[in-house]
C-alpha positions as CSV (number, residue, x, y, z in Angstrom):
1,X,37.8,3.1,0.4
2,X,34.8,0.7,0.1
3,X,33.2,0.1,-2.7
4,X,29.4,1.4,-2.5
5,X,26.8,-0.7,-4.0
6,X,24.2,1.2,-6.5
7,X,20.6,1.4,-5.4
8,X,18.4,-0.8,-6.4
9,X,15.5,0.5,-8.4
10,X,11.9,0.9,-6.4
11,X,10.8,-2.3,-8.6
12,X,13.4,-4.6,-7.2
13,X,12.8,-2.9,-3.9
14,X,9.3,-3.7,-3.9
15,X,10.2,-7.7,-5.3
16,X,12.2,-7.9,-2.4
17,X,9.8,-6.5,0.2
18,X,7.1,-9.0,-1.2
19,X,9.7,-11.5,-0.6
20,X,10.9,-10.6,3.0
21,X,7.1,-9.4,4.4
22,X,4.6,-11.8,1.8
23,X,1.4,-11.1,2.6
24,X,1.9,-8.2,4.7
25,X,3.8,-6.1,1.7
26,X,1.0,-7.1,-0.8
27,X,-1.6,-6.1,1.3
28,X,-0.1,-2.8,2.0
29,X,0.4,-2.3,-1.4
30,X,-3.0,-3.0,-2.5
31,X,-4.6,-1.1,0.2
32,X,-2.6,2.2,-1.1
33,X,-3.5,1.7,-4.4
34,X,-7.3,1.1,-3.5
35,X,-7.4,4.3,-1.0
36,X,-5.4,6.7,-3.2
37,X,-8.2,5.3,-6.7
38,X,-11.5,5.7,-4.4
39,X,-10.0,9.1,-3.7
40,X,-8.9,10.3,-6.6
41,X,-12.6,8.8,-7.5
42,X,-14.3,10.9,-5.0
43,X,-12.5,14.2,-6.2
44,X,-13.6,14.1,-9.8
45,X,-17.3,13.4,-8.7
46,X,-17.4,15.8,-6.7
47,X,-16.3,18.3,-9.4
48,X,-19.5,16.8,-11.5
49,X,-22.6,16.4,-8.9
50,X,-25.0,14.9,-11.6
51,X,-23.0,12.0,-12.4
52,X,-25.8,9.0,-12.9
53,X,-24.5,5.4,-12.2
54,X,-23.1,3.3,-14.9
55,X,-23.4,6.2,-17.4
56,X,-20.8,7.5,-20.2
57,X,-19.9,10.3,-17.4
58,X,-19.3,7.8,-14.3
59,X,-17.0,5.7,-16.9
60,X,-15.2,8.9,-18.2
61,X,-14.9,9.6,-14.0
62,X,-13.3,5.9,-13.7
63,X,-11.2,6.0,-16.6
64,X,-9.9,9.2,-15.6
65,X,-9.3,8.3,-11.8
66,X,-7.7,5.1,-13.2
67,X,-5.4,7.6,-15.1
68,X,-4.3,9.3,-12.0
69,X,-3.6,6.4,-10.2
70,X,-1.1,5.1,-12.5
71,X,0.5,8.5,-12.8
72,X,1.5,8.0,-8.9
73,X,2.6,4.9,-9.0
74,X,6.2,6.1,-8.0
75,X,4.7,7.6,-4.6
76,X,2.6,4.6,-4.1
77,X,5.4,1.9,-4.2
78,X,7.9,4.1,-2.2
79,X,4.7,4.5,0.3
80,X,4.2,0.9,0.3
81,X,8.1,0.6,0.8
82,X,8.0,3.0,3.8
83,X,5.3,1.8,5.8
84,X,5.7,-1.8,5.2
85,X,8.5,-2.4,7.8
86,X,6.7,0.1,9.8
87,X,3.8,-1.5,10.1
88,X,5.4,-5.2,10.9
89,X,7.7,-3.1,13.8
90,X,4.1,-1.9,15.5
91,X,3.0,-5.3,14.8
92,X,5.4,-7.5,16.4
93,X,5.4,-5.3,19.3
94,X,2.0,-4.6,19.8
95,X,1.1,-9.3,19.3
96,X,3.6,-11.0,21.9
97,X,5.1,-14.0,20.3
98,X,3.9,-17.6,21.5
99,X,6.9,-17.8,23.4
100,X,7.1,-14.9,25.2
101,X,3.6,-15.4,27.2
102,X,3.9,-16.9,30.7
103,X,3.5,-20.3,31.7
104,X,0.2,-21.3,34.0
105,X,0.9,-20.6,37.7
106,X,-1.5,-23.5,38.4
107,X,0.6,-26.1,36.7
């Protein structure tokens, strides 16, 4: 019986990611966190109509939105660990590689 190796925790996960995809994995990541903070954002003003900008309400709206977003941080980094590969697979085979294109026929 082989010896199974423990799962690593979403933290080393995501090192690792950032590591294997660079700038595709950070951007990914950052992108989540932005969409899931303008939406959470967009919820709570909608709940209060008369917010003003910059005022004590529009703060409390971003502090609590901030909140939120931290609360689903779990979600966000397995999302960001999910889509990540994803997205390079559609990538690579939706961009031919330098190689792969055809030499000139008029050569």
């Amino acid at each position: 019986m082989a010896a199974s190796t423990p799962p690593l925790p979403q933290r080393e996960r995501l090192k690792r990611l950032f590591v294997e995809y660079g700038v595709l994995g950070i951007a990914v990541h950052y992108a989540i966190y932005v969409l899931v903070l303008l939406g959470f954002v967009l919820v709570l003003l909608a709940r209060e109509p008369a917010v003003e900008l910059l005022s004590v309400r529009t703060l409390g709206v971003l502090a609590a939105a901030y909140v939120a977003n931290k609360l689903t941080m779990p979600l966000r980094l397995l999302g960001t660990l999910t889509l990540t590969p994803l997205l390079r697979s559609l990538w690579r085979r939706r961009k031919p590689a330098p190689c792969d294109v055809p030499p000139n026929e008029a050569s």
